[in-house]
C-alpha positions in Angstrom: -24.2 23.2 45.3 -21.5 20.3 44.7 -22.4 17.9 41.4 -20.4 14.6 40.9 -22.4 13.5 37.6 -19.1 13.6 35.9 -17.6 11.2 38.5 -16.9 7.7 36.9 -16.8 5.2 39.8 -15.0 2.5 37.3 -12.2 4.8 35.8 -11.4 6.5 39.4 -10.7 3.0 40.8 -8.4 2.3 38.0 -6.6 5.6 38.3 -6.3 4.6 42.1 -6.4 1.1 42.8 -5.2 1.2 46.3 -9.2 2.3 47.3 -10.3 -0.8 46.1 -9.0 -3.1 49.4 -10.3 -0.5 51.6 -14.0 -1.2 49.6 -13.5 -4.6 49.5 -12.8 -4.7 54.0 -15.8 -2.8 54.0 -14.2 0.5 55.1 -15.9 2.2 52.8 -18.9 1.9 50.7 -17.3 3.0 46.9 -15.3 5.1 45.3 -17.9 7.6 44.7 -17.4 7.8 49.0 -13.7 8.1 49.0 -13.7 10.9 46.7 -16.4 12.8 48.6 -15.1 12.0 52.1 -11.1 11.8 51.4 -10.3 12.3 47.7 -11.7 15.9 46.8 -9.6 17.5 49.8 -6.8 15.4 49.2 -6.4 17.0 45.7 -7.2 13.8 43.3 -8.3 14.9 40.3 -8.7 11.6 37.8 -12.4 11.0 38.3 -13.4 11.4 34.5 -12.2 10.7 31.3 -14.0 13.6 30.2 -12.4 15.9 33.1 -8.5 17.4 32.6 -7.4 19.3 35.5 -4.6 20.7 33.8 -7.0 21.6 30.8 -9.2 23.4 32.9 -6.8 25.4 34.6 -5.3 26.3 31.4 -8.4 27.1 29.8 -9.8 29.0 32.2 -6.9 31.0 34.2 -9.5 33.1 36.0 -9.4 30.2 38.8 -6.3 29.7 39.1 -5.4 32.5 42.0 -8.4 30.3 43.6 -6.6 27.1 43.4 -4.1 25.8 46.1 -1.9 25.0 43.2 -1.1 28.1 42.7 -1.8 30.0 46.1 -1.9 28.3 48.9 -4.5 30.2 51.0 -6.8 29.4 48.1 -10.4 27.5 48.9 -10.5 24.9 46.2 -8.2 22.3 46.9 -7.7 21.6 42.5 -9.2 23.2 39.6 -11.6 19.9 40.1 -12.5 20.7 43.3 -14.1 24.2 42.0 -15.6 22.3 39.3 -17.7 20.3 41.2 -18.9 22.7 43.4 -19.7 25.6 41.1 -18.0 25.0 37.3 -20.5 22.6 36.2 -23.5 24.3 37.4 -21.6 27.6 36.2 -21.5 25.7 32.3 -17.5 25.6 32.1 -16.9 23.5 29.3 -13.0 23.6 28.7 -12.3 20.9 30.6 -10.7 18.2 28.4 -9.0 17.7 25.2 -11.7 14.9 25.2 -14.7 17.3 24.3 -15.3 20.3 22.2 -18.5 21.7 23.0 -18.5 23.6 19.6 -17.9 20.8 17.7 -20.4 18.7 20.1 -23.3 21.0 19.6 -22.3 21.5 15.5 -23.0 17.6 15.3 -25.9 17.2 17.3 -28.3 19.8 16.5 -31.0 17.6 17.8 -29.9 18.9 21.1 -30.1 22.5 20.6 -33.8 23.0 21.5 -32.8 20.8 24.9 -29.5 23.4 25.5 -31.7 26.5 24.6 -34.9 25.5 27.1 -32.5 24.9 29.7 -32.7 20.6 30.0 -29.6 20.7 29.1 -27.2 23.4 30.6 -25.1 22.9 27.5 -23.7 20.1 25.4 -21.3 18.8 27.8 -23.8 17.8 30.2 -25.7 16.0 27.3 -22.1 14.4 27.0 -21.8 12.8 29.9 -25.1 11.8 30.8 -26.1 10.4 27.3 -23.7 11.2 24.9 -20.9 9.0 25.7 -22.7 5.9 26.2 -24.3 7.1 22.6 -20.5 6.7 21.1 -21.5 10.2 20.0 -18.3 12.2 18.7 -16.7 14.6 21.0 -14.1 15.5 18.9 -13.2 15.3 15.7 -11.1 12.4 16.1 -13.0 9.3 15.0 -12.5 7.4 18.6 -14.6 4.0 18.0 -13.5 3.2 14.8 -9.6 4.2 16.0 -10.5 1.2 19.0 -12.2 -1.0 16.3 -9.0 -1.1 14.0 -7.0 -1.4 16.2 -8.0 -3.8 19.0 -4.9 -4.1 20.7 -5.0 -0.6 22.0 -8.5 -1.1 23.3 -7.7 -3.3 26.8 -5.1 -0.1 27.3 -8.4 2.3 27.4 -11.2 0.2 29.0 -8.7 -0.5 31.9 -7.7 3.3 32.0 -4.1 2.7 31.2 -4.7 5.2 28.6 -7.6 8.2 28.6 -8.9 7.2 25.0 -7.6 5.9 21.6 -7.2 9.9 20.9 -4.7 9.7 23.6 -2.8 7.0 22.3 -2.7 8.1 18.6 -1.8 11.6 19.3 1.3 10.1 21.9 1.9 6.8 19.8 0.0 6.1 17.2 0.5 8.8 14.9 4.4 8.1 14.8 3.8 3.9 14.4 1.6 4.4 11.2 -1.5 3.6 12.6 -4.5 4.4 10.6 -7.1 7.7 11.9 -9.4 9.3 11.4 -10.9 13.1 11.3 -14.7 14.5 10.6 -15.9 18.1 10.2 -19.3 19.3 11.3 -21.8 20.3 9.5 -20.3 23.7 9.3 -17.3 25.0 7.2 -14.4 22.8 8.8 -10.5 23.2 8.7 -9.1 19.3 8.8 -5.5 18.6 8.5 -3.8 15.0 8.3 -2.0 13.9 11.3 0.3 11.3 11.6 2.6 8.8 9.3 0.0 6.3 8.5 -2.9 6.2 6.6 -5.2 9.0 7.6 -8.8 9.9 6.4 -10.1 13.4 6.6 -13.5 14.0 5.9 -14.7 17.4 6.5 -18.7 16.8 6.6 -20.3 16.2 9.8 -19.3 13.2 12.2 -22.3 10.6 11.9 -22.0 10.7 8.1 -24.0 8.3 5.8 -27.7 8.3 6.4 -28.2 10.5 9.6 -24.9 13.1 8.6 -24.3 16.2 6.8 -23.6 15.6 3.0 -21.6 18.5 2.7 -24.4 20.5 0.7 -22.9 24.6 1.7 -20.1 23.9 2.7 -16.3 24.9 2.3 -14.1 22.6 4.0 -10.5 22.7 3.7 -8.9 19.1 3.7 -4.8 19.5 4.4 -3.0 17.1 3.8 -0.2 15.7 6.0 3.1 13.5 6.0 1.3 10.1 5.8 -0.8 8.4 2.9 -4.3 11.1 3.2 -7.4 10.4 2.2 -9.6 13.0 0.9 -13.2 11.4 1.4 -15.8 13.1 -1.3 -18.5 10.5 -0.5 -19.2 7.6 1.9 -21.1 4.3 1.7 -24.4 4.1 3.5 -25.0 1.3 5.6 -27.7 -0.5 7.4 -27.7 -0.8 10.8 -26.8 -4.5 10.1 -23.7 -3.1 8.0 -25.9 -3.9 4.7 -25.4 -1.6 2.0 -28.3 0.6 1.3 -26.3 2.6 -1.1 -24.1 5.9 -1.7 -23.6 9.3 -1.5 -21.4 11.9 -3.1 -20.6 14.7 -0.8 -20.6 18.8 -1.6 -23.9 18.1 -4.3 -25.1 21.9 -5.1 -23.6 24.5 -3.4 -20.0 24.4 -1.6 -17.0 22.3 -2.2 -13.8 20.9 -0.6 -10.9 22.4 -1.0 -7.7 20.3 -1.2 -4.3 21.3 0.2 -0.6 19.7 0.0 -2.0 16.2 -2.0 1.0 14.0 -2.6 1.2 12.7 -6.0 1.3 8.7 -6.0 0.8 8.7 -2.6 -2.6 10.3 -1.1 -6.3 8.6 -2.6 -9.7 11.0 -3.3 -12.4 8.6 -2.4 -15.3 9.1 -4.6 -18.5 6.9 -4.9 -20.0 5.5 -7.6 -18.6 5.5 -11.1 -15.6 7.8 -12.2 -16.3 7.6 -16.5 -20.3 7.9 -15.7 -20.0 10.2 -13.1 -17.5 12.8 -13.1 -14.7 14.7 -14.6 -11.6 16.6 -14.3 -11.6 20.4 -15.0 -8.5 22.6 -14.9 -8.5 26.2 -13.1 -7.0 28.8 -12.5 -4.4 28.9 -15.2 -3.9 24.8 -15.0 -2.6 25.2 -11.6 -5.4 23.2 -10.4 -7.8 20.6 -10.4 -11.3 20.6 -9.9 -13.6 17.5 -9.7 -17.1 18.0 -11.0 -20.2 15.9 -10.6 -21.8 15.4 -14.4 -24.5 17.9 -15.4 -27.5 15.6 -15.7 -29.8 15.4 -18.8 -32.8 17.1 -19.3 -35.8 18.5 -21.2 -36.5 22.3 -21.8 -39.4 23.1 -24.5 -38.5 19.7 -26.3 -34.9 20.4 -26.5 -32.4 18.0 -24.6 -29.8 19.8 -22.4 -27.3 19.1 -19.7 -27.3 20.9 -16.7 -23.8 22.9 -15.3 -21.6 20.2 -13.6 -21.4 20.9 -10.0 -18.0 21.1 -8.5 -17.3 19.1 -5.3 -13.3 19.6 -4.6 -10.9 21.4 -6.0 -7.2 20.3 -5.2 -4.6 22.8 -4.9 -1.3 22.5 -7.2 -3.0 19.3 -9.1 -3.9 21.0 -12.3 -1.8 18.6 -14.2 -3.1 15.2 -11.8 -4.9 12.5 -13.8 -7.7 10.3 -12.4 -7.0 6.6 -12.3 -9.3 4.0 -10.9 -8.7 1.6 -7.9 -9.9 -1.7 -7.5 -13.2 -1.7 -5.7 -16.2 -2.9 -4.5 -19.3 -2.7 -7.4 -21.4 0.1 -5.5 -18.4 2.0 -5.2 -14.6 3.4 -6.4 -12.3 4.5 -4.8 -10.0 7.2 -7.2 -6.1 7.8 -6.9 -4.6 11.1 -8.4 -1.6 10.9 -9.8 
């Protein structure tokens, strides 16, 4: 049975504007109608921002000796075309480099019971019904707060010039110096800088701060690219009305970051709270490198004071002889340059 919840009736008109005079002369009701009646046959495939055909067919070449693109005698006029009559309902979710369901369902574990009782045939349906409008991430890519820094691009997007910001910054952005940035899951994450401009990797989950992973079991690898990095090992926690309600040091107990190709005098570990109070600097592995430990804290066993272990929460590759100096910052926070 053929399902068009994926269909966007606002993007499809501004992939094809010439169906909009035949909606306004009444020849037809939407564009919801000219897909169904014209469009589908007629092999247009931009009905989605969150639907790729090439991505599909590349990501799942069992359809393509079923696709007219590639045999003529096929019955689905475009990898879309299957798609809407049996992909969705079959749960094919490689369809876009605007959705991982992997990463999807890694940040939203709130959906899982909904996926596994069958509401949900999987994350990407979630996605488009909910998600989307949620400003949930899809990818790791950090899409609203690429649009909010950079408003220009935004008019580009909303009028479907462009996909998504992710679609400018991988095409543009990344070579103009524009800032970005990339979020792990709450799993063990592989993150590596993109771009000439001021990038921020930081490998706990997307929706970090109150409602996100702190990093506690994991071991993410940060890696470091050609532009000015930054290695986030904590994050600010906000209000909904942007107040601060205070911080939070990532990778507390078990796990740690690990940090790959930092460029000295060039790249920033972002660290909250105070750097004499709070942490220090330990040499490993024969001075070659650097790891960043959370102070033991003080405590009490059979009347005798002691300080617990320090805790380590990064450890930077090649930076055993790196020194910590501090950067202007706000009072509830610092933010820490190696160098």
């Amino acid at each position: 049975m053929a399902n068009y919840e994926i269909f966007d009736e606002q993007y499809y008109l501004s992939q094809y504007p010439w169906v909009k005079p035949a909606i306004d002369a009444g020849i037809i009701k939407s564009g919801r109608e000219h897909f169904e009646k014209f469009g589908q046959a007629a092999g247009l495939t931009k009905i989605s921002r969150y639907f790729d055909e090439d991505t599909y067919l590349e990501r799942n070449p069992d359809l393509k000796p079923f696709v007219r693109t590639f045999n003529p005698n096929a019955p689905f006029a475009t990898g879309l075309d299957h798609f809407i009559q049996y992909g969705y309902e079959e749960g094919r979710t490689r369809v876009s480099p605007e959705y991982d369901e992997d990463f999807y369902l890694a940040n939203n574990q709130d959906l899982l019971p909904f996926v596994q009782n069958g509401t949900f045939k999987n994350g990407y349906q979630h996605f488009i019904k909910f998600g989307n409008k949620e400003r949930r991430f899809a990818t790791s890519f950090g899409e609203n707060l690429y649009l909010f820094e950079n408003p220009d691009i935004a008019p580009f997007v909303y009028s479907g010039a462009l996909t998504s910001g992710r679609e400018h910054y991988f095409k543009f952005g990344q070579f103009e110096g524009r800032s970005a940035t990339f979020v792990g899951s709450p799993g063990n994450d592989i993150l590596t800088g993109v771009g000439v401009g001021n990038v921020r990797l930081i490998g706990v989950g997307a929706g970090y701060g109150v409602s996100g992973s702190d990093g506690s079991n994991e071991f993410d690898t940060l890696i470091g690219g050609t532009g000015r990095d930054t290695f986030v090992l904590g994050e600010v926690i906000l209000s909904p009305r942007l107040s601060v309600l205070g911080v939070k040091t990532f990778y507390i107990g078990p796990g740690f970051a690990t940090i790959r190709n930092f460029t000295q005098g060039q790249d920033t570990i972002e660290l909250r709270g105070s750097f004499l109070d709070d942490y220090i600097l330990v040499p490993t592995n024969n001075n070659r490198d650097l790891a960043i430990q959370r102070k033991g804290l003080p405590f009490a066993q059979n009347g005798v004071s002691q300080t617990s272990p320090g805790d380590t929460i990064a450890v930077i590759e090649g930076g055993g002889n790196l020194k910590l100096n501090q950067l202007p910052a706000p009072s509830y926070s610092s933010i820490l340059l190696l160098g």
